[in-house]
C-alpha positions in Angstrom: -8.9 -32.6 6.3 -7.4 -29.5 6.5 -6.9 -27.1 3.7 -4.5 -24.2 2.3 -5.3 -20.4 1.9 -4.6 -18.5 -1.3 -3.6 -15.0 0.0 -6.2 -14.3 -2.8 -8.6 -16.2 -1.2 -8.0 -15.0 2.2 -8.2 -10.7 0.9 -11.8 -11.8 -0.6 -13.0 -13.0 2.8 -11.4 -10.0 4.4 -13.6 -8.0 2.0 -16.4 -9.6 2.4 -16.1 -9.9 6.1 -16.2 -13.6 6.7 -13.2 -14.8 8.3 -12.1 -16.3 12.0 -8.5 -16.0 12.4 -5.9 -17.9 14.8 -2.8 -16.0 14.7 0.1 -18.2 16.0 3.2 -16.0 15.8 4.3 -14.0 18.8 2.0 -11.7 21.0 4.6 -8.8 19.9 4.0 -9.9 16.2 0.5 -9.9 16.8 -0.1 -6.7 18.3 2.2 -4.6 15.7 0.6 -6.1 12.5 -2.6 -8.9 11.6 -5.0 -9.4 9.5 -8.0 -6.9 9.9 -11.2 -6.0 8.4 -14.9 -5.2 9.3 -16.5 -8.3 10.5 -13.3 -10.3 10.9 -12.8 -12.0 14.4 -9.1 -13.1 15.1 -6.8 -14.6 18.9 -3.8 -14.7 19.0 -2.3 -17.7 20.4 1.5 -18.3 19.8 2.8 -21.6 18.7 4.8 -22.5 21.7 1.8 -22.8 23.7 0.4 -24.7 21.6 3.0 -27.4 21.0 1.3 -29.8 23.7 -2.4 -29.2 22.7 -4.8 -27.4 21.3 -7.5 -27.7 24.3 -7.5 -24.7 25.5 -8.2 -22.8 22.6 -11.2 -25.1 21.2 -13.7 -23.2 23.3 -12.7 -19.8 21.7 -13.5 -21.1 18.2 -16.8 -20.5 16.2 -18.7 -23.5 15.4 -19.6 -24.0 11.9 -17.9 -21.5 10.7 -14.0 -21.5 8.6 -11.0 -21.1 11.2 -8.0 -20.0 9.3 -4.7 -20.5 11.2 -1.6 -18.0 10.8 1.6 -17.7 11.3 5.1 -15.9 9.5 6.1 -18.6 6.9 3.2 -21.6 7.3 5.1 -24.5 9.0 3.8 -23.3 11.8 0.2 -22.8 11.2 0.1 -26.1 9.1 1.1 -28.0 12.1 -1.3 -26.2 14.3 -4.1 -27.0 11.7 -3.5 -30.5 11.8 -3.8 -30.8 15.7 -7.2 -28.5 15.4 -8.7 -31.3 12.2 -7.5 -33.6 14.7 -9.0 -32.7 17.5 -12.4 -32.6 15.4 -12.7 -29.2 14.3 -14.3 -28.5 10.5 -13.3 -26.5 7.9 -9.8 -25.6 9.3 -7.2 -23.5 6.6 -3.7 -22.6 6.9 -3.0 -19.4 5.3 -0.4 -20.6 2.7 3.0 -18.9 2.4 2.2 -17.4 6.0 2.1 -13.8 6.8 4.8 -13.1 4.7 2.6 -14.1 1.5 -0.2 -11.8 2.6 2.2 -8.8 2.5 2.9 -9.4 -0.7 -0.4 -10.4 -2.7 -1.7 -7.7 -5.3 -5.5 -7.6 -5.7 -5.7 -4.8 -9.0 -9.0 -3.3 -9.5 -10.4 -1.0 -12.3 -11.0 2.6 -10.9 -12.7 3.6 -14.0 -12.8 4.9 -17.7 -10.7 7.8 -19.4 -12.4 10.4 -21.3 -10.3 10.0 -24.4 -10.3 5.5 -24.4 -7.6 4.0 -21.9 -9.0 3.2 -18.0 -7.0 3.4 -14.7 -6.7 0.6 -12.5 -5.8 0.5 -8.9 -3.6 -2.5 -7.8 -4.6 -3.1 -3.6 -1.3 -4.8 -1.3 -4.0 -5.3 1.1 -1.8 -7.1 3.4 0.2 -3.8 4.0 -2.0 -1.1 2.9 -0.4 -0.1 -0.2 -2.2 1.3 -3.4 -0.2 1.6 -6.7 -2.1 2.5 -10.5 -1.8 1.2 -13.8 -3.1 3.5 -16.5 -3.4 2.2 -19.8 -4.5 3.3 -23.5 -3.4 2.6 -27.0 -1.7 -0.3 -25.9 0.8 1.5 -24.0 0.9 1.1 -19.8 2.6 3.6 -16.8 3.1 2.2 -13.4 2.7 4.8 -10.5 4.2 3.8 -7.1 4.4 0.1 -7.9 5.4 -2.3 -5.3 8.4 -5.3 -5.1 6.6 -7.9 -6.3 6.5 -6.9 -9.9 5.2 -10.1 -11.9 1.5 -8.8 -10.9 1.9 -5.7 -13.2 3.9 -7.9 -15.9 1.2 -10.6 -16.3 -1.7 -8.0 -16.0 0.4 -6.5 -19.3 0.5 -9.2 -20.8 -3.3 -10.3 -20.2 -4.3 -6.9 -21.8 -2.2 -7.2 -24.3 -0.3 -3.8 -23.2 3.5 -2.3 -23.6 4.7 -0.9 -20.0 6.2 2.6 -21.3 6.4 4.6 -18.2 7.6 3.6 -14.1 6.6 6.6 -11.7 7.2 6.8 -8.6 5.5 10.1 -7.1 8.1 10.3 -4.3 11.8 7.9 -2.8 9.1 5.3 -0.1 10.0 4.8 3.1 8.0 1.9 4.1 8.6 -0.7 0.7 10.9 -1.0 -2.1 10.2 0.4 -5.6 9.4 -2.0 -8.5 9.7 1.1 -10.5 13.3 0.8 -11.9 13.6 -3.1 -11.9 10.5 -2.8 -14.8 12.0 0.0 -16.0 15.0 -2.2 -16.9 12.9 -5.3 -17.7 10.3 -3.5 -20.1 13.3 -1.1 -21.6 10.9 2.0 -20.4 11.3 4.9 -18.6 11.8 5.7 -15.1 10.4 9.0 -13.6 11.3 9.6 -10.2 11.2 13.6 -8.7 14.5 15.2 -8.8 14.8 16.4 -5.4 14.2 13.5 -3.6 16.7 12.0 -6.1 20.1 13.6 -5.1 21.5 10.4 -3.3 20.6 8.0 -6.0 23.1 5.7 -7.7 21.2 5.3 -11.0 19.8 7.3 -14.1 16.3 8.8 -14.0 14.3 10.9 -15.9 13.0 14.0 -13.9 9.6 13.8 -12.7 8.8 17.8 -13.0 6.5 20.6 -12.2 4.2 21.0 -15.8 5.8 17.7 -17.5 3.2 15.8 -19.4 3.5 12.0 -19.9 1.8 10.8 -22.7 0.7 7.4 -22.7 -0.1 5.0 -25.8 -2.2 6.9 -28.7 -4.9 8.8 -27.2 -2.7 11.2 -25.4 -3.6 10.8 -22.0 -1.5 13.6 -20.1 -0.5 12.6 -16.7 0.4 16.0 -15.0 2.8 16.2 -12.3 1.9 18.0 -9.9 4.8 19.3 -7.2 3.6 18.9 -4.0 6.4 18.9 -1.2 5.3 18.3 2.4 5.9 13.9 2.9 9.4 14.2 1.1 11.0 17.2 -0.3 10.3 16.0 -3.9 6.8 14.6 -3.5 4.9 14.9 -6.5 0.9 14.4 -6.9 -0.1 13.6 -10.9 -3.0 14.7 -12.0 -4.7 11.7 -14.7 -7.2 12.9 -17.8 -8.6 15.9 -15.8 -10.1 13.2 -13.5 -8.0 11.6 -10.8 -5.6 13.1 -8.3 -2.9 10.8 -7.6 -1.8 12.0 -4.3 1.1 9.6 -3.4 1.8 10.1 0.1 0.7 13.4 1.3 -3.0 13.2 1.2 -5.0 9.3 2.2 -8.8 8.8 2.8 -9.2 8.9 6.5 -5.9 11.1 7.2 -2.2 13.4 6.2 1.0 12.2 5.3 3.5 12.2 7.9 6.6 14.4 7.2 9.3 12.9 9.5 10.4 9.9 7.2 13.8 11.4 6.3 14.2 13.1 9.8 12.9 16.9 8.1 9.8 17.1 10.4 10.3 20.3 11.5 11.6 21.7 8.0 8.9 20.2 6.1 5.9 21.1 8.2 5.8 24.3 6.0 5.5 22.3 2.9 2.9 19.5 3.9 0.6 22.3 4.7 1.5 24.7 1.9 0.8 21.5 0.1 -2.7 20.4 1.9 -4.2 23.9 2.3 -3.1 25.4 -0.6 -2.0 23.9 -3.5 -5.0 21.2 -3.1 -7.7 23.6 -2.1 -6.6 25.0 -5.9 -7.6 22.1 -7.4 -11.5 21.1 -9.0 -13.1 19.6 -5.7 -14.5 17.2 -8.4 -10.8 15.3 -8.6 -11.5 11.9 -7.5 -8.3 11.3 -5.0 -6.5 8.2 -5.1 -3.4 7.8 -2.6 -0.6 5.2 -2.1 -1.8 4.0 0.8 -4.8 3.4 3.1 -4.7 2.8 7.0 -8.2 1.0 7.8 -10.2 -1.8 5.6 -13.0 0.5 6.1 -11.2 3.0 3.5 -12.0 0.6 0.5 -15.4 1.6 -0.8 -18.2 -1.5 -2.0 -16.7 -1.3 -5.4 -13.1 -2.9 -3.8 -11.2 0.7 -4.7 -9.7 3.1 -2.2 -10.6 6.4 -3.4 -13.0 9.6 -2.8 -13.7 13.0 -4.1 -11.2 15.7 -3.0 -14.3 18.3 -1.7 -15.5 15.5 0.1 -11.6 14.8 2.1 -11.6 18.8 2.5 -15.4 18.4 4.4 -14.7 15.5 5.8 -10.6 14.7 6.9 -9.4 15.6 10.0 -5.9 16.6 8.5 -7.5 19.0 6.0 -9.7 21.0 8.8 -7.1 22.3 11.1 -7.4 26.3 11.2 -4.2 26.6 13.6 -0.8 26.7 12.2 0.7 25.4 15.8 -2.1 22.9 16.1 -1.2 21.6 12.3 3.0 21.5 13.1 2.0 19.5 16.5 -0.5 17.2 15.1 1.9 16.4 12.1 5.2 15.9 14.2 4.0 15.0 17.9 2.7 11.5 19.2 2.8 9.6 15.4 2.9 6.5 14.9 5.7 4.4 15.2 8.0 4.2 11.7 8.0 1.5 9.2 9.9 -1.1 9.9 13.3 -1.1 8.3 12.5 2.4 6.6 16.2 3.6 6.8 17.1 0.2 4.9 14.4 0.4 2.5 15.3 3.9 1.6 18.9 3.7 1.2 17.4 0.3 -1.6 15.5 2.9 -3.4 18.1 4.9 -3.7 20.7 1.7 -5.1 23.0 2.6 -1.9 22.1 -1.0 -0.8 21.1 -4.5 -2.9 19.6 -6.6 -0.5 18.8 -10.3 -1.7 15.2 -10.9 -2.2 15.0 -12.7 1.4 16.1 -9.7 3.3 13.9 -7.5 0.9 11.0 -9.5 2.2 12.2 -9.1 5.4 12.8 -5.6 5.8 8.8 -5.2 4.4 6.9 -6.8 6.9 4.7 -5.4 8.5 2.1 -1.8 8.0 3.1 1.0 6.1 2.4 3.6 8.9 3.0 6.6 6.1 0.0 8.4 7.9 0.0 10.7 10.8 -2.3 8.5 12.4 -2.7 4.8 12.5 
């Protein structure tokens, strides 16, 4: 009898390593975006080749072990299931609400304790390789770079017992839609987004400045922006409780941010490095760094979090260790990935140019964030 996957259910295998996937969407599909992780085997065979039979894929299947079967929305891979439980394979799952649900599932995870009471907590959209933060004390909660699907931090809230005061958003994404003002409007608090990438916006703000503290609940935690230009023109790091560097998009584990999002690649090669080998080499190497995105399962640590000290990225990533000017501007605007998909659409939503309905929202996400220089 064949059985439905929990996006849930399906990140904790990925983490643990323990998963054998059948991808049935379309080789193209395949090939631009799937499930990965350390240890996890996947094929890709599309549905239409598999309307007649499953024969030819039963060979290619582990024995004894769970097969999960994948596809965009689940009809598909429910179907394809079916044929596999009939053909007499065991312990067959369909990964329920399809690919589209794995973009979208939130798996929050405390990063740690603040000196003065309060704790951070990082919220993984392992699906698509985005990292946003909740930082909490005396009751009071701010939101840095959250994602679309904004019930996870709403029910987290109200689980904790928690007030959402503050919605940050350390730069306007390219690659998903901002949560930021729609629970800015639902939990009447503020919306900080930086000023200067803010000039095309349809909406009020609060300016998210150079030396602004924001205080959050009673034990005056001071989140510190820090500008930090370089991804966008208005990208802004915060600096959390002396402890964590929130570094948005310009600095990730394993690699840089990319500059050509808004088509300044050439103007803003200046900045990112300004930013990178300048600014940041500035800062107390002890700063545990903790970005908005991550490009490889192997980023997340054994405790589940994305995150490592900023000496260690300045010993250790590639993007902080290049001496050359020239070689810097080339490796940041030559041979890069390609964009995210939609990005044009999905900046022109965070900017309330556009409304798309909550289908074509969905739609314009799918896939990897690709906010990297490298992939």
């Amino acid at each position: 009898m064949i059985k439905p996957m929990t996006a849930k259910e399906a990140a904790s295998r990925v983490l643990d390593g323990e998963l054998f996937i059948l991808d049935v969407r379309n080789e193209s599909d395949y090939k631009d975006w799937k499930i990965e992780g350390k240890g996890i085997q996947s094929i890709n065979r599309p549905y239409f080749d598999l309307i007649d039979g499953v024969e030819d894929v039963l060979e290619l299947l582990p024995k004894g072990k769970e097969v999960l079967v994948a596809c965009a929305k689940e009809g598909s891979s429910q179907m394809v299931a079916e044929m596999l439980d009939e053909a007499g394979v065991e312990d067959v799952y369909y990964l329920e609400g399809g690919m589209k649900s794995w973009s979208e599932y939130l798996n929050p995870v405390k990063v740690g304790d603040l000196k003065d009471g309060g704790s951070i907590y990082q919220f993984n959209r392992i699906g698509k390789g985005c990292l946003s933060y909740l930082v909490e004390s005396g009751g009071e909660a701010a939101i840095i770079d959250s994602a679309r699907m904004t019930d996870a931090y709403v029910d987290f809230a109200k689980e904790n017992n928690l007030t959402i005061k503050h919605l940050i958003d350390t730069h306007l994404h390219a690659d998903h839609i901002s949560g930021g003002r729609k629970l800015a409007e639902a939990a009447n608090g503020t919306y900080w987004l930086p000023e200067k990438d803010a000039g095309e916006v349809t909406f009020e703000y609060e300016k998210l400045e150079d030396g602004k503290e924001i205080v959050v609940g009673s034990t005056k935690i001071a989140i510190q922006p820090l500008y930090s230009p370089g991804h966008t023109i208005g990208s802004t790091s915060l600096i959390v409780d002396d402890q964590y560097l929130l570094s948005g998009d310009i600095l990730f584990v394993d690699s840089i941010g990319r500059p050509d999002l808004a088509g300044k690649a050439e103007d803003w090669v200046g900045d990112l490095r300004n930013t990178l080998y300048n600014k940041y080499s500035e800062l107390s190497k002890d700063l545990i760094v903790l970005p908005a995105h991550f490009g490889k399962i192997s980023e997340i640590d054994e405790k589940g979090i994305v995150q490592a000290k900023l000496g260690v990225l300045f010993e250790q990533n590639e993007g902080l260790k290049i001496e050359s000017e020239e070689t810097f501007r080339k490796a940041v605007t030559e041979n890069l990935p390609p964009q995210p998909n939609a990005y044009q659409e999905i900046r022109q939503t965070n900017m309330g140019q556009i409304n798309p309905n909550e289908d074509e929202q969905r739609e314009m996400e799918i896939g990897p964030n690709r906010c990297a220089i490298t992939e």
